[in-house]
C-alpha positions as CSV (number, residue, x, y, z in Angstrom):
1,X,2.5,-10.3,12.0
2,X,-0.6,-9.7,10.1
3,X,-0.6,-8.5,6.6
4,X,-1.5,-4.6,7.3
5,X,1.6,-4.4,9.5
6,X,4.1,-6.1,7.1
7,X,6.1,-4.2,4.4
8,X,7.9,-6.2,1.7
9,X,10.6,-5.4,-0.8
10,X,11.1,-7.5,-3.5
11,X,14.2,-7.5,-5.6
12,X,14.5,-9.5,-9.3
13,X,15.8,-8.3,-12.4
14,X,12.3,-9.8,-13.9
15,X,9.7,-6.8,-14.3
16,X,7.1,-9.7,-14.5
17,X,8.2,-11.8,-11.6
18,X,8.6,-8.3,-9.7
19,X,5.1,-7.4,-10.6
20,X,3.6,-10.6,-9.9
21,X,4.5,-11.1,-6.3
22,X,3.7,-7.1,-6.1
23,X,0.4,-8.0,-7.0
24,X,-0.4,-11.2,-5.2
25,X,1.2,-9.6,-1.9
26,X,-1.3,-6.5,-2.4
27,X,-4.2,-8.5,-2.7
28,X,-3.4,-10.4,0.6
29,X,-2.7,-6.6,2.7
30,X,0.8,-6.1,2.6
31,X,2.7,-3.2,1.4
32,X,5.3,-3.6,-1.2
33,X,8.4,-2.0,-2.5
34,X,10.2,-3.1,-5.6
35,X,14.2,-3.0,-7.0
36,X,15.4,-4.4,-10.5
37,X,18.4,-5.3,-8.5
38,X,20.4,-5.3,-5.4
39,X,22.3,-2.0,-5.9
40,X,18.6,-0.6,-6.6
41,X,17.1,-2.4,-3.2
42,X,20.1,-0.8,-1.3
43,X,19.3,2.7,-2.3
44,X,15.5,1.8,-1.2
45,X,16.4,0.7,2.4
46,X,18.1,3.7,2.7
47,X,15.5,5.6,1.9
48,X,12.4,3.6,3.2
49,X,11.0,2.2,6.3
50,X,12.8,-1.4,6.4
51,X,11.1,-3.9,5.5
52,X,9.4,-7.0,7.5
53,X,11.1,-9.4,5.0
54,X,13.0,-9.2,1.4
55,X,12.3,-11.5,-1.5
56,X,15.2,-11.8,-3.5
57,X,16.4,-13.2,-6.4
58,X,19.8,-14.4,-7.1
59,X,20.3,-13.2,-10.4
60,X,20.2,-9.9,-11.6
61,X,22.3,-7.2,-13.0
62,X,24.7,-4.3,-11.8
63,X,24.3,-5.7,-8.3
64,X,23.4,-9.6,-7.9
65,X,21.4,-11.4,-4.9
66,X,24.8,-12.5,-3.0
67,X,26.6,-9.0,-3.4
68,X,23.3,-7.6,-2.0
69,X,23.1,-10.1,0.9
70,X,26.8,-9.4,1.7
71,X,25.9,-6.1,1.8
72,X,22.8,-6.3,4.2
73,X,24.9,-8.4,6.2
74,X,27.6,-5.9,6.9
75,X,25.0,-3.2,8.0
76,X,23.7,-4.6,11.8
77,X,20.7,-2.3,10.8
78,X,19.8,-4.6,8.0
79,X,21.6,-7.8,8.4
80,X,18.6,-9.0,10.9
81,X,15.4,-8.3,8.3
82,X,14.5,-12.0,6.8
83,X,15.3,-12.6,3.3
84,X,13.0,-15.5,1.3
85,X,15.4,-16.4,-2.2
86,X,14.3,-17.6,-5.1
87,X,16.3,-18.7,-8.0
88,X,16.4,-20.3,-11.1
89,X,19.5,-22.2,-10.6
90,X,19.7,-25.4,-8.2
91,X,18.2,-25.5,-5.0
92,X,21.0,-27.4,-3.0
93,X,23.7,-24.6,-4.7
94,X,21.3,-21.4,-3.5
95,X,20.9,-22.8,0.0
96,X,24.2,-23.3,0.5
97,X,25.2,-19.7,-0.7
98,X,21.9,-18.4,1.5
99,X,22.1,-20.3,4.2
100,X,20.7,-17.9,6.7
101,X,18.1,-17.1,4.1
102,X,14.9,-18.2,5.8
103,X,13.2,-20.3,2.8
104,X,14.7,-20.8,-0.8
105,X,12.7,-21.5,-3.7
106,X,12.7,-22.4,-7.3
107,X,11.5,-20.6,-10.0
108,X,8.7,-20.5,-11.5
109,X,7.2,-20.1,-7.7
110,X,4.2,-21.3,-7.5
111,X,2.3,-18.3,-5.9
């Protein structure tokens, strides 16, 4: 995968966090998508391309990263894209609740 093929969606409830990544992805070639929350990012795979991968928090309003992940993994058309978490809470705890998830990190990532 090379970055002009690759779109990402990124889902946090942090405008900066969102807009960071954004930026930093953009810079490297990828295409970007972003969602304040999950029930946000649901709407935008419906309407979108889907995505080569989805960063997503695991705390956000109206629709948080768990209730979104059950959701993708309902729909066979979205339970296969990769999600990357990252989270303020504790490592072990989010990797245990995201265990298919295919990397977990801490906040602040270091981009």
């Amino acid at each position: 995968m090379t970055p002009a093929d690759a779109y990402v969606v990124i889902v946090d409830g942090h405008t900066d966090i969102r807009e960071s990544l954004a930026e930093v992805l953009q810079e490297e070639g990828y295409t970007t998508a972003t969602a304040s929350n999950g029930l946000e990012a649901v709407a935008l795979l419906r309407t979108q391309p889907l995505p080569r991968v989805i960063i997503l928090n695991t705390n956000m309003p109206v629709m948080d990263g768990r209730e979104f992940r059950d959701h993708l993994r309902q729909d066979t058309r979205l339970a296969a894209i990769p999600v990357v978490v990252i989270s303020g809470a504790d490592l072990d705890a989010v990797k245990s609740a995201f265990s298919d998830a295919v990397a977990c990190f801490r906040k602040p990532v270091d981009l």
